[in-house]
N, C-alpha and C positions, 0 to 999 in steps of 0.2 A: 395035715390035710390042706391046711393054705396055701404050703410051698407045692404042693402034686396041682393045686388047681391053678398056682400063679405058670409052672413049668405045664402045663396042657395047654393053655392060653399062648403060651409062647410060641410051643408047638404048632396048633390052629396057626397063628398070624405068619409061622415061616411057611408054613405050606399055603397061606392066601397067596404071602408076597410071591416065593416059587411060582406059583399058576398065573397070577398076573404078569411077573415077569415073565414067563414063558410064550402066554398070551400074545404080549407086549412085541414080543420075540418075533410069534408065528406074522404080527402084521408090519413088523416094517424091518424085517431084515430082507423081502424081495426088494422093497424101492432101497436099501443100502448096498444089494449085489448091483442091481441095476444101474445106484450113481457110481460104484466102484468100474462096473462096465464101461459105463462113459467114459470116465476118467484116465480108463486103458486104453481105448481104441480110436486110431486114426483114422478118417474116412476118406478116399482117396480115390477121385475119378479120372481117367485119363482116357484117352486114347487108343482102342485097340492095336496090337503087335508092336508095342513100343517098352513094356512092361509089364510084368506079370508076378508071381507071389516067389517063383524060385530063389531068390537070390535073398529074401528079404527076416529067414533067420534069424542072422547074425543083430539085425536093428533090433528084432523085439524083445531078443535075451538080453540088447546091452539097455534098454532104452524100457524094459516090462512094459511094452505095447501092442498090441495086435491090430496089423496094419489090415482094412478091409478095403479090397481096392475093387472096384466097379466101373465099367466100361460104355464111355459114349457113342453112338453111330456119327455122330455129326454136331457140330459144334450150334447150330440152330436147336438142338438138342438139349447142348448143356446151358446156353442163353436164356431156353424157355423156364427149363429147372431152376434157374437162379432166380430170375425175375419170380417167378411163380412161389420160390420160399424165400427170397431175401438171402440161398445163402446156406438155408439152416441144415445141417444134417452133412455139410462137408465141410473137411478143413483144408482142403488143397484139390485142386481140377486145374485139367490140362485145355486149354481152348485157344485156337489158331488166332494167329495175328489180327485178322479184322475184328473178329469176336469180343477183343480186349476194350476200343472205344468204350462202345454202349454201358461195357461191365462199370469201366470206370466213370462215364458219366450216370448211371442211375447209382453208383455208389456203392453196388453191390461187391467189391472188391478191395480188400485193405492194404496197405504199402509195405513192401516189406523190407527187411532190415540185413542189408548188406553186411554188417558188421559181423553177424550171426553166419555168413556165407563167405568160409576162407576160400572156397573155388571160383570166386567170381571173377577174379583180376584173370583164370586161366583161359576165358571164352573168346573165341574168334571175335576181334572190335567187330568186324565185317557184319556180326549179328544182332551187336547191342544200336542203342538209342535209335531206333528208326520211328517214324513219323506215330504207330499206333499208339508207342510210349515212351518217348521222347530219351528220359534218364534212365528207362527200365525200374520207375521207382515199384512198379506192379507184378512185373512178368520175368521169367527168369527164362530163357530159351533151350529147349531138350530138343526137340526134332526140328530139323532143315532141311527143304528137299527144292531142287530146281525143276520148272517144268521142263522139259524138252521130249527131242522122239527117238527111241529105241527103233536100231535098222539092223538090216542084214548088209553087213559089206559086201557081201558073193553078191549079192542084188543090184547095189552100186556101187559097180565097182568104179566107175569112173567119174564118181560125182565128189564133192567134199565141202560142200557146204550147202545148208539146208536151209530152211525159211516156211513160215505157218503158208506161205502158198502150196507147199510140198503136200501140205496137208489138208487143203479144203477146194484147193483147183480142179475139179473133178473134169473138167476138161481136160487139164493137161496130165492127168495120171491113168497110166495103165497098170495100175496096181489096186491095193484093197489095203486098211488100215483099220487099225483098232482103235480107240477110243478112249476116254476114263467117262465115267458114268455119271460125277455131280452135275448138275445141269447149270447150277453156280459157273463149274470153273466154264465148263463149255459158251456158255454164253460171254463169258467175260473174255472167252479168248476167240472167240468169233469174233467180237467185237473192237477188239484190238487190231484182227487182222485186217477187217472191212474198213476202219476209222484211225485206226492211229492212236486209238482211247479206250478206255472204260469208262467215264463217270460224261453222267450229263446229258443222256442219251435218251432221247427220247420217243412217240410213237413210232415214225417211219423207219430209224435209227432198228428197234427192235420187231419193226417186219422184214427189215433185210438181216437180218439175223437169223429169224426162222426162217427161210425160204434159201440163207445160207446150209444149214445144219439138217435141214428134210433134201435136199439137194445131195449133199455129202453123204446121206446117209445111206443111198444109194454103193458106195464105196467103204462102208463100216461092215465089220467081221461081226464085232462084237461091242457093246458097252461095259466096260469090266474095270476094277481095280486092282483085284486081289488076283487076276487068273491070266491080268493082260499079256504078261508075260510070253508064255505062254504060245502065242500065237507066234513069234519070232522063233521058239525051239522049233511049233513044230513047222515051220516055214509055211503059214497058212495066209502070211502076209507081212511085208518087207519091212513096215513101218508103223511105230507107234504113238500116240500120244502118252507119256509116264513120268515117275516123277523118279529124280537120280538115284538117291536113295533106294527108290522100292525094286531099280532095276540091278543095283550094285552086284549082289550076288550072280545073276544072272551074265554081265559081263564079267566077270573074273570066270564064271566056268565055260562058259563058249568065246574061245576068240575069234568066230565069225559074228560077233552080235559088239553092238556100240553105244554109245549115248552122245547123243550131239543137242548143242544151243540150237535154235533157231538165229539167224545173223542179224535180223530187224529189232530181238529183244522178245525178251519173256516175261516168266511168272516164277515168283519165290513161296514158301510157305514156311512159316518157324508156327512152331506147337510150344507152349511155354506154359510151364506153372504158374498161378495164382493162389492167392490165397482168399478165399471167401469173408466178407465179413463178420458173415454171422461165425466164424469158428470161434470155438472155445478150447483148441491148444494149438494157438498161434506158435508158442515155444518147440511142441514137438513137430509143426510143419517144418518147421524151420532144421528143425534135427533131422529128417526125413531127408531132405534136401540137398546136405549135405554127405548124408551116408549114400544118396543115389547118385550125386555126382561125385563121390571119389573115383580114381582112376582104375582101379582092380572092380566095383562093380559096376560103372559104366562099361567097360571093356566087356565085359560080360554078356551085357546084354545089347549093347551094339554087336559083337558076335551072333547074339542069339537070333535077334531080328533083323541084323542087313540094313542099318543107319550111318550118316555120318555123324562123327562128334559134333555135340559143338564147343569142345574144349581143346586146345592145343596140344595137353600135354598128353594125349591120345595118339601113339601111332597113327599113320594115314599107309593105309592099303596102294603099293605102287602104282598098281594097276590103273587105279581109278585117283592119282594124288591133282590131277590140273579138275576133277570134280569136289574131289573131297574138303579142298579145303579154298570156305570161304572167302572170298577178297573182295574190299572196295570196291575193283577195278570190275569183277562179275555182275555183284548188287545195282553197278550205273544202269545197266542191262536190264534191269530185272524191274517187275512191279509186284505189288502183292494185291489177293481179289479183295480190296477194300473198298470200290464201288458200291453201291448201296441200289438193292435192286427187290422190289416189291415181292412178296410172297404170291401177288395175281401177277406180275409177268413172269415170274419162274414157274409157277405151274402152267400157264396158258403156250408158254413154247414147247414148255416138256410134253403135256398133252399132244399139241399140234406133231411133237417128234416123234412120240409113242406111234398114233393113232396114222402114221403115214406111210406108205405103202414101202 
Protein backbone atom coordinates (compact mmCIF):
# COMPACT_ATOMS: atom_id res chain seq x y z
CA UNK A 1 0.00 0.00 0.00
CA UNK A 2 3.09 2.43 0.61
CA UNK A 3 4.70 1.69 -2.77
CA UNK A 4 0.91 2.40 -4.72
CA UNK A 5 0.83 5.61 -2.58
CA UNK A 6 4.68 6.61 -2.84
CA UNK A 7 3.96 5.72 -7.13
CA UNK A 8 0.47 8.01 -7.10
CA UNK A 9 2.29 10.91 -5.57
CA UNK A 10 4.77 10.56 -8.21
CA UNK A 11 2.36 10.43 -10.70
CA UNK A 12 0.39 13.73 -9.16
CA UNK A 13 3.92 15.64 -9.17
CA UNK A 14 4.63 14.57 -13.04
CA UNK A 15 1.52 15.69 -14.14
CA UNK A 16 1.85 19.14 -11.78
CA UNK A 17 5.40 19.41 -13.41
CA UNK A 18 3.68 18.52 -17.18
CA UNK A 19 1.01 21.52 -16.52
CA UNK A 20 3.44 23.94 -15.40
CA UNK A 21 5.81 23.23 -17.87
CA UNK A 22 3.26 23.47 -20.41
CA UNK A 23 1.95 26.61 -18.68
CA UNK A 24 5.47 27.84 -18.64
CA UNK A 25 5.34 26.88 -22.52
CA UNK A 26 1.91 28.65 -23.44
CA UNK A 27 3.85 32.09 -21.86
CA UNK A 28 6.96 32.58 -23.37
CA UNK A 29 7.41 30.60 -26.13
CA UNK A 30 5.47 33.90 -28.29
CA UNK A 31 8.31 36.32 -26.83
CA UNK A 32 11.11 33.13 -28.00
CA UNK A 33 9.45 33.14 -31.80
CA UNK A 34 9.35 36.76 -31.64
CA UNK A 35 13.24 37.14 -30.39
CA UNK A 36 13.94 34.15 -33.03
CA UNK A 37 12.05 36.71 -35.38
CA UNK A 38 14.34 39.50 -34.77
CA UNK A 39 17.28 37.56 -35.00
CA UNK A 40 16.21 36.45 -38.74
CA UNK A 41 15.15 39.65 -40.30
CA UNK A 42 16.91 42.38 -41.85
CA UNK A 43 15.14 45.72 -42.19
CA UNK A 44 15.96 47.67 -45.07
CA UNK A 45 14.84 51.13 -46.36
CA UNK A 46 15.70 52.41 -49.62
CA UNK A 47 14.74 54.17 -52.16
CA UNK A 48 11.91 53.60 -54.61
CA UNK A 49 12.71 51.67 -58.31
CA UNK A 50 16.33 51.07 -57.42
CA UNK A 51 15.50 47.66 -55.64
CA UNK A 52 12.96 45.48 -54.83
CA UNK A 53 12.39 41.69 -53.26
CA UNK A 54 13.05 39.82 -56.77
CA UNK A 55 16.36 38.95 -56.65
CA UNK A 56 16.86 38.53 -52.94
CA UNK A 57 16.18 34.55 -52.56
CA UNK A 58 19.29 33.35 -53.17
CA UNK A 59 20.56 35.80 -49.74
CA UNK A 60 17.97 34.39 -47.35
CA UNK A 61 18.46 30.53 -48.19
CA UNK A 62 22.29 31.17 -47.95
CA UNK A 63 22.28 33.74 -44.95
CA UNK A 64 18.31 32.04 -42.98
CA UNK A 65 17.27 35.73 -43.14
CA UNK A 66 14.21 37.44 -44.27
CA UNK A 67 15.11 40.54 -45.83
CA UNK A 68 11.94 43.11 -45.21
CA UNK A 69 12.64 45.98 -47.49
CA UNK A 70 10.40 49.28 -47.19
CA UNK A 71 10.29 52.31 -49.25
CA UNK A 72 11.17 56.21 -48.65
CA UNK A 73 9.49 59.15 -50.62
CA UNK A 74 12.10 61.43 -49.85
CA UNK A 75 15.19 61.51 -47.89
CA UNK A 76 13.61 64.45 -45.40
CA UNK A 77 11.65 61.42 -45.08
CA UNK A 78 14.20 59.05 -43.79
CA UNK A 79 16.13 62.01 -41.67
CA UNK A 80 12.97 62.72 -39.82
CA UNK A 81 12.54 58.70 -39.00
CA UNK A 82 15.96 58.50 -37.84
CA UNK A 83 16.15 61.48 -35.79
CA UNK A 84 12.66 60.67 -34.51
CA UNK A 85 14.03 56.72 -33.26
CA UNK A 86 17.68 57.16 -33.06
CA UNK A 87 17.75 54.58 -35.72
CA UNK A 88 15.70 51.83 -34.10
CA UNK A 89 13.92 49.37 -36.04
CA UNK A 90 16.56 49.52 -39.33
CA UNK A 91 19.64 48.06 -40.14
CA UNK A 92 20.54 49.58 -43.48
CA UNK A 93 18.56 52.79 -45.37
CA UNK A 94 19.54 54.29 -48.54
CA UNK A 95 19.71 58.47 -48.22
CA UNK A 96 21.26 60.99 -50.89
CA UNK A 97 24.26 62.62 -50.40
CA UNK A 98 23.40 65.82 -48.56
CA UNK A 99 21.24 63.75 -46.13
CA UNK A 100 24.49 61.90 -44.87
CA UNK A 101 26.17 65.25 -42.83
CA UNK A 102 23.29 65.73 -40.41
CA UNK A 103 23.15 61.65 -40.06
CA UNK A 104 26.56 61.67 -39.02
CA UNK A 105 26.79 64.66 -37.14
CA UNK A 106 23.70 63.76 -34.53
CA UNK A 107 25.41 60.35 -34.53
CA UNK A 108 22.65 58.49 -35.76
CA UNK A 109 24.83 56.50 -38.33
CA UNK A 110 27.73 53.88 -37.41
CA UNK A 111 31.06 53.38 -39.78
CA UNK A 112 31.31 50.59 -41.55
CA UNK A 113 33.87 48.04 -42.24
CA UNK A 114 35.44 48.07 -45.56
CA UNK A 115 37.27 44.97 -44.80
CA UNK A 116 33.75 43.04 -44.77
CA UNK A 117 33.08 44.76 -48.46
CA UNK A 118 35.36 42.71 -51.09
CA UNK A 119 33.50 45.06 -53.88
CA UNK A 120 34.66 48.14 -52.79
CA UNK A 121 38.18 48.54 -54.48
CA UNK A 122 35.57 48.06 -57.82
CA UNK A 123 33.71 51.55 -57.54
CA UNK A 124 34.16 54.38 -59.84
CA UNK A 125 37.13 56.70 -57.55
CA UNK A 126 34.95 59.45 -59.51
CA UNK A 127 32.14 58.59 -56.67
CA UNK A 128 34.02 57.88 -53.59
CA UNK A 129 35.41 60.44 -50.90
CA UNK A 130 33.44 63.67 -51.84
CA UNK A 131 32.99 66.44 -49.24
CA UNK A 132 29.49 64.88 -47.52
CA UNK A 133 31.96 61.89 -46.43
CA UNK A 134 35.21 62.49 -47.01
CA UNK A 135 36.84 58.59 -46.71
CA UNK A 136 33.24 57.09 -47.20
CA UNK A 137 33.93 55.81 -43.68
CA UNK A 138 29.59 55.84 -43.57
CA UNK A 139 28.07 55.48 -46.99
CA UNK A 140 28.72 53.18 -49.69
CA UNK A 141 27.36 54.68 -53.01
CA UNK A 142 24.34 52.43 -55.31
CA UNK A 143 22.64 55.13 -57.34
CA UNK A 144 24.24 58.12 -59.46
CA UNK A 145 22.48 60.21 -61.62
CA UNK A 146 23.49 63.72 -63.45
CA UNK A 147 21.14 66.36 -63.71
CA UNK A 148 20.75 67.71 -67.18
CA UNK A 149 17.96 68.15 -70.12
CA UNK A 150 16.45 65.46 -72.25
CA UNK A 151 15.67 67.10 -75.96
CA UNK A 152 14.34 66.18 -79.20
CA UNK A 153 17.09 66.45 -81.88
CA UNK A 154 14.28 66.85 -84.88
CA UNK A 155 13.63 70.06 -82.72
CA UNK A 156 17.27 71.24 -82.60
CA UNK A 157 18.57 70.48 -85.10
CA UNK A 158 21.06 73.05 -85.40
CA UNK A 159 21.96 73.60 -81.94
CA UNK A 160 24.64 71.53 -79.81
CA UNK A 161 25.22 72.97 -76.82
CA UNK A 162 22.77 73.77 -74.11
CA UNK A 163 22.93 75.86 -70.78
CA UNK A 164 20.17 76.32 -67.77
CA UNK A 165 19.23 79.64 -69.82
CA UNK A 166 17.67 77.11 -72.42
CA UNK A 167 15.68 76.50 -69.64
CA UNK A 168 14.39 79.31 -67.62
CA UNK A 169 14.70 82.38 -70.42
CA UNK A 170 11.27 82.55 -71.09
CA UNK A 171 12.06 85.17 -73.22
CA UNK A 172 14.07 83.68 -75.35
CA UNK A 173 12.12 80.24 -75.75
CA UNK A 174 9.51 79.35 -78.16
CA UNK A 175 9.12 76.22 -76.74
CA UNK A 176 7.43 74.36 -73.58
CA UNK A 177 9.46 72.24 -71.06
CA UNK A 178 8.93 69.85 -68.49
CA UNK A 179 10.21 70.05 -65.08
CA UNK A 180 11.22 67.59 -62.01
CA UNK A 181 8.95 68.36 -59.18
CA UNK A 182 11.25 68.64 -55.73
CA UNK A 183 11.11 72.01 -54.95
CA UNK A 184 14.68 71.37 -53.29
CA UNK A 185 16.40 70.62 -56.56
CA UNK A 186 14.29 73.45 -58.28
CA UNK A 187 15.14 76.06 -56.25
CA UNK A 188 18.82 75.17 -55.88
CA UNK A 189 19.05 75.16 -59.60
CA UNK A 190 17.41 78.35 -60.08
CA UNK A 191 19.62 79.65 -57.96
CA UNK A 192 22.55 78.55 -59.51
CA UNK A 193 21.35 79.80 -62.71
CA UNK A 194 20.63 83.43 -61.34
CA UNK A 195 23.92 83.55 -58.90
CA UNK A 196 26.53 81.34 -59.96
CA UNK A 197 25.71 79.46 -56.28
CA UNK A 198 23.68 77.68 -53.86
CA UNK A 199 24.48 78.38 -50.41
CA UNK A 200 24.33 81.72 -48.64
CA UNK A 201 21.56 83.12 -50.05
CA UNK A 202 19.61 85.18 -48.71
CA UNK A 203 16.02 87.23 -48.43
CA UNK A 204 16.17 89.15 -51.93
CA UNK A 205 18.48 86.21 -53.32
CA UNK A 206 15.10 83.97 -52.83
CA UNK A 207 12.60 86.51 -54.06
CA UNK A 208 14.30 86.29 -57.40
CA UNK A 209 14.02 82.87 -57.37
CA UNK A 210 10.39 82.83 -57.08
CA UNK A 211 9.55 85.38 -59.45
CA UNK A 212 12.14 83.21 -61.53
CA UNK A 213 10.13 79.78 -61.26
CA UNK A 214 6.22 81.50 -61.26
CA UNK A 215 7.73 83.20 -64.47
CA UNK A 216 8.82 79.93 -66.18
CA UNK A 217 6.05 78.29 -65.11
CA UNK A 218 4.26 79.92 -67.67
CA UNK A 219 6.41 77.50 -70.08
CA UNK A 220 6.12 74.25 -67.79
CA UNK A 221 4.05 71.18 -69.32
CA UNK A 222 4.29 69.52 -66.42
CA UNK A 223 6.06 68.92 -62.82
CA UNK A 224 6.77 65.21 -62.93
CA UNK A 225 9.62 62.59 -62.18
CA UNK A 226 8.39 59.34 -62.81
CA UNK A 227 6.28 60.27 -66.11
CA UNK A 228 8.70 63.32 -67.33
CA UNK A 229 9.76 61.34 -69.82
CA UNK A 230 7.15 61.05 -71.45
CA UNK A 231 6.67 64.26 -72.74
CA UNK A 232 9.80 64.01 -75.26
CA UNK A 233 8.03 60.41 -76.69
CA UNK A 234 5.13 62.09 -77.15
CA UNK A 235 6.59 65.30 -78.64
CA UNK A 236 4.40 67.48 -76.23
CA UNK A 237 7.62 69.35 -75.63
CA UNK A 238 11.47 69.51 -76.89
CA UNK A 239 13.05 69.85 -73.62
CA UNK A 240 13.56 68.48 -70.25
CA UNK A 241 14.80 68.93 -66.99
CA UNK A 242 16.07 64.82 -65.76
CA UNK A 243 18.33 63.00 -64.34
CA UNK A 244 20.68 60.55 -66.71
CA UNK A 245 20.01 57.65 -65.22
CA UNK A 246 16.11 57.82 -65.20
CA UNK A 247 16.36 58.94 -68.85
CA UNK A 248 18.76 55.98 -69.91
CA UNK A 249 16.33 53.61 -71.24
CA UNK A 250 14.37 56.12 -72.92
CA UNK A 251 17.60 57.20 -75.14
CA UNK A 252 18.67 53.78 -76.21
CA UNK A 253 14.87 53.25 -77.58
CA UNK A 254 14.35 56.41 -79.53
CA UNK A 255 17.22 57.75 -81.37
CA UNK A 256 15.65 61.06 -81.79
CA UNK A 257 15.68 61.80 -78.16
CA UNK A 258 19.24 62.80 -76.08
CA UNK A 259 20.75 63.75 -72.77
CA UNK A 260 23.01 66.74 -72.66
CA UNK A 261 25.19 68.68 -69.80
CA UNK A 262 24.33 72.11 -69.39
CA UNK A 263 27.93 73.89 -70.48
CA UNK A 264 28.03 76.38 -67.36
CA UNK A 265 27.84 73.12 -64.80
CA UNK A 266 25.34 71.09 -63.02
CA UNK A 267 24.00 68.96 -60.32
CA UNK A 268 25.05 65.27 -59.33
CA UNK A 269 23.24 62.96 -56.94
CA UNK A 270 24.71 59.52 -55.37
CA UNK A 271 22.06 57.53 -53.16
CA UNK A 272 24.29 55.32 -50.84
CA UNK A 273 23.74 52.86 -47.91
CA UNK A 274 24.23 53.49 -44.32
CA UNK A 275 24.00 51.80 -41.63
CA UNK A 276 21.96 52.95 -38.63
CA UNK A 277 23.17 53.00 -35.21
CA UNK A 278 20.75 51.63 -33.61
CA UNK A 279 21.12 48.15 -35.64
CA UNK A 280 21.53 45.09 -34.02
CA UNK A 281 22.96 42.90 -37.25
CA UNK A 282 25.61 45.13 -38.19
CA UNK A 283 27.17 41.59 -39.53
CA UNK A 284 24.30 40.60 -41.79
CA UNK A 285 24.13 44.45 -43.23
CA UNK A 286 27.21 44.00 -44.18
CA UNK A 287 26.39 40.39 -45.83
CA UNK A 288 23.59 42.21 -47.63
CA UNK A 289 25.94 44.50 -49.18
CA UNK A 290 27.89 42.58 -50.49
CA UNK A 291 25.33 39.80 -52.00
CA UNK A 292 23.60 43.30 -53.72
CA UNK A 293 26.83 44.49 -55.11
CA UNK A 294 28.01 41.31 -56.66
CA UNK A 295 28.10 41.66 -60.35
CA UNK A 296 25.25 38.89 -61.61
CA UNK A 297 22.89 40.79 -59.07
CA UNK A 298 23.61 44.20 -59.58
CA UNK A 299 23.33 43.53 -63.29
CA UNK A 300 20.02 42.45 -62.57
CA UNK A 301 18.61 45.05 -61.41
CA UNK A 302 20.48 47.94 -63.10
CA UNK A 303 18.50 46.03 -66.03
CA UNK A 304 15.50 45.98 -64.24
CA UNK A 305 15.34 49.67 -63.19
CA UNK A 306 17.54 51.69 -65.95
CA UNK A 307 20.62 52.84 -63.63
CA UNK A 308 24.19 53.29 -63.99
CA UNK A 309 26.65 51.35 -62.02
CA UNK A 310 28.52 52.41 -59.70
CA UNK A 311 31.06 49.76 -60.13
CA UNK A 312 33.42 49.28 -63.00
CA UNK A 313 33.31 45.74 -63.44
CA UNK A 314 29.73 46.28 -64.80
CA UNK A 315 29.51 46.48 -68.54
CA UNK A 316 28.56 50.18 -69.70
CA UNK A 317 25.76 50.41 -72.39
CA UNK A 318 27.30 51.89 -75.70
CA UNK A 319 25.00 54.02 -76.25
CA UNK A 320 24.95 55.93 -73.33
CA UNK A 321 29.18 55.03 -72.30
CA UNK A 322 30.58 59.30 -72.41
CA UNK A 323 27.10 59.29 -69.57
CA UNK A 324 27.50 56.23 -67.97
CA UNK A 325 30.68 56.21 -66.69
CA UNK A 326 31.66 58.46 -63.95
CA UNK A 327 35.03 60.83 -64.25
CA UNK A 328 36.85 63.34 -62.29
CA UNK A 329 36.88 65.28 -65.20
CA UNK A 330 32.63 65.36 -65.25
CA UNK A 331 32.32 65.67 -61.20
CA UNK A 332 34.56 69.38 -61.63
CA UNK A 333 31.28 70.22 -63.41
CA UNK A 334 28.99 69.17 -61.13
CA UNK A 335 27.61 70.23 -57.43
CA UNK A 336 25.50 68.25 -55.15
CA UNK A 337 22.06 70.00 -53.54
CA UNK A 338 23.97 70.27 -50.21
CA UNK A 339 22.93 73.84 -49.47
CA UNK A 340 21.06 73.97 -46.56
CA UNK A 341 17.71 75.67 -47.03
CA UNK A 342 14.67 76.20 -44.37
CA UNK A 343 11.55 73.97 -44.28
CA UNK A 344 9.66 78.01 -44.34
CA UNK A 345 11.54 79.01 -47.65
CA UNK A 346 10.74 75.65 -49.40
CA UNK A 347 7.28 75.70 -48.55
CA UNK A 348 6.67 79.45 -48.98
CA UNK A 349 8.12 79.34 -52.96
CA UNK A 350 6.44 76.11 -53.42
CA UNK A 351 3.18 77.64 -52.13
CA UNK A 352 3.73 80.98 -54.09
CA UNK A 353 4.57 78.21 -57.43
CA UNK A 354 1.53 76.22 -56.75
CA UNK A 355 -0.85 79.02 -56.08
CA UNK A 356 0.17 81.05 -59.50
CA UNK A 357 -1.66 81.42 -62.35
Amino acid sequence: MHKLNLMASAVRLCMIIFWVVLFIAFLFIPLMLTWRSETKELNVLVMPNLINADYLDAFEKAHHIKVNLSYAESNEEVVMKMQATHGLGYDLIMVSDYAIPPLIKDGLIQKIDKKKLPFFKDFYPALLNHVFDRDNEYSVPYYWGVYGFGIDKNYFKNKHSFDWSDLFDVQHMPYFVGMRESPRELILIAAFYLFGRIDHLGDEEYDAIKRLLIAQKTHVVMYADERINNLLVSQECPLILTISGDIAHTVRRYETIDFVLPTSGGFVDIDSFVIPIASHHVEEAHAFLTYIYDVSILKKYIKLFDFFSPLQTVKVHPTLAKLAIPTPEMFERLLFFDAQLSPDIIDDITIALKTAP
